[in-house]
N, C-alpha and C positions, 0 to 999 in steps of 0.2 A: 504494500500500500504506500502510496504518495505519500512523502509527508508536507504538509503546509510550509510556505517559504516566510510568510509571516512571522511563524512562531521557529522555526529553523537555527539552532546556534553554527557559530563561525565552525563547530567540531561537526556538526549536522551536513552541513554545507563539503567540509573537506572530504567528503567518504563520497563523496564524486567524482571518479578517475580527472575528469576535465578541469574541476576546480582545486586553483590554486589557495597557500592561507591567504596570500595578498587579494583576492579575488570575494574569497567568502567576508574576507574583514570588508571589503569594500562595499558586498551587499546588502552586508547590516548593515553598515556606517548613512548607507542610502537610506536603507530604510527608518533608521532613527531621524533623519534628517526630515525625510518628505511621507514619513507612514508606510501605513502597510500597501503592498503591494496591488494593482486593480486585478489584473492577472499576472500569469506570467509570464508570457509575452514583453512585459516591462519590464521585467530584467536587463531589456539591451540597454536601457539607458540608465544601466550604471557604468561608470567608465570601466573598461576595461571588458565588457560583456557585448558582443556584439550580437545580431538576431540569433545568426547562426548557434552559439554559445546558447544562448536561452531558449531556441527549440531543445536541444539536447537536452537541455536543464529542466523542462517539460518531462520528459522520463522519469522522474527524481520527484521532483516538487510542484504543490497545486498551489493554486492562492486562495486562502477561504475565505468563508461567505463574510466575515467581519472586518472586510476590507475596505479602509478609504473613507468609512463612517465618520462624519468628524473632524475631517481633519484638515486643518488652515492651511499649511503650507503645501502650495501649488511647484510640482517636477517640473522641471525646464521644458519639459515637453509641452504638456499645460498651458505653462505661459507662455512657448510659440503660439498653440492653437490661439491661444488667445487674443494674442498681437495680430495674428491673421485677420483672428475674426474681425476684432477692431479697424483694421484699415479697411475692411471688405463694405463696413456698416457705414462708412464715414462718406 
């Protein structure tokens, strides 16, 4: 069974042939930053994870349902769509 990337420790994360500790420190470090996960598919936009990397990681880890509930601070990603949106309206 999956385990959730949410709840995932950096030791959770390393017992992924693919992931590195700099890799898993990194995935926390995101996710403490900008919350939990939507899916995970969003893994690539931690640095050092690219799509490719987070298909694979798909294998491994789900993102649960108590995701993103709440929570203030918007991924870079976000705030592009956002920017978009904004010039798109104006």
């Amino acid at each position: 069974m999956a385990k959730d990337v949410n709840i995932a420790t950096t030791h959770d994360l390393e017992q992924v042939p693919q992931v590195s500790a700099a890799c898993a420190e990194a995935i926390v470090r995101w996710r403490d930053t900008y919350g939990p996960f939507k899916d995970i598919i969003e893994l690539a936009e931690v640095p050092g994870v690219d799509h490719t990397a987070a298909m694979q990681l798909a294998a491994f880890f789900t993102a649960g349902a108590n995701n993103r509930r709440g929570r203030d601070t918007a991924t870079p990603a976000e705030e592009a769509e956002d920017a978009r949106q904004n010039r798109t309206d104006q």
